[in-house]
C-alpha positions as a printed Julia matrix, in Angstrom:
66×3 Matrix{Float64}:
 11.39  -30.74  21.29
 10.33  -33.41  23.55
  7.5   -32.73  26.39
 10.29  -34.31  28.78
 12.57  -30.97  27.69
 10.14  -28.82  28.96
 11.73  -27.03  32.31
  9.03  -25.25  34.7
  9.93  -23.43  37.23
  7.84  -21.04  39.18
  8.31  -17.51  41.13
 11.35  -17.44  43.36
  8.72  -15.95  46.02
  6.77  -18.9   45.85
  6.23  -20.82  48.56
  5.8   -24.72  49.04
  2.66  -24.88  51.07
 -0.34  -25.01  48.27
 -0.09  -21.28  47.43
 -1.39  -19.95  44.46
  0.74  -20.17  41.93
  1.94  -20.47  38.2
  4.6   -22.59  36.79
  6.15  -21.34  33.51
  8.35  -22.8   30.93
 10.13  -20.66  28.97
 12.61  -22.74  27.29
 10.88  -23.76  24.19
 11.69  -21.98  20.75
  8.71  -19.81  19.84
  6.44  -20.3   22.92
  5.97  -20.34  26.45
  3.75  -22.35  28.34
  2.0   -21.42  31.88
 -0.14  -24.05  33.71
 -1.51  -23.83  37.78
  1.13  -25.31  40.12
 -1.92  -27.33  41.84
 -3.75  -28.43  38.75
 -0.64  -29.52  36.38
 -2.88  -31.7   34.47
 -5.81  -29.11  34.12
 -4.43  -27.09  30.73
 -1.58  -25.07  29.88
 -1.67  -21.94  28.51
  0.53  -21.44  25.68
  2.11  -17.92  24.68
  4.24  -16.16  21.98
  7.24  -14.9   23.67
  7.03  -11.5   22.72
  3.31  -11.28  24.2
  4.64  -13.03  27.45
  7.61  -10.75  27.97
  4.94   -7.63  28.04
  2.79   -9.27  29.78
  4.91   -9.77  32.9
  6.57   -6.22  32.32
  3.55   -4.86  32.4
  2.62   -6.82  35.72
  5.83   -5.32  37.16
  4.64   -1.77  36.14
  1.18   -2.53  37.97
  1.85   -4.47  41.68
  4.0    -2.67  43.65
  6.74   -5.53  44.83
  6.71   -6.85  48.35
């Protein structure tokens, strides 16, 4: 897969203004890749899927939603 295939997207309650926020791309086979929304060229984080999806379940476990 090409870099140019790689689709981020970030939180739907994200907001435009400089916020802190992640962009995450998680249509790659085997991996999924998280970088800072304001730094795009300062690193990505790459994950194994399985790790990522517990990861963000437990997130939704620990912060109560807004």
């Amino acid at each position: 897969m090409e870099i140019r295939d790689v689709r981020w997207r970030t939180a739907t309650r994200s907001t435009n203004n400089g916020g802190d926020c992640v962009e995450v791309a998680d249509n790659l086979p085997g991996r999924v890749l998280v970088r800072d929304s304001k730094d795009r060229d300062g690193g990505t984080l790459t994950f194994d899927p399985t790790a990522w999806t517990s990861f963000v379940d437990a997130l939704r476990q620990a912060v109560p939603q807004v």
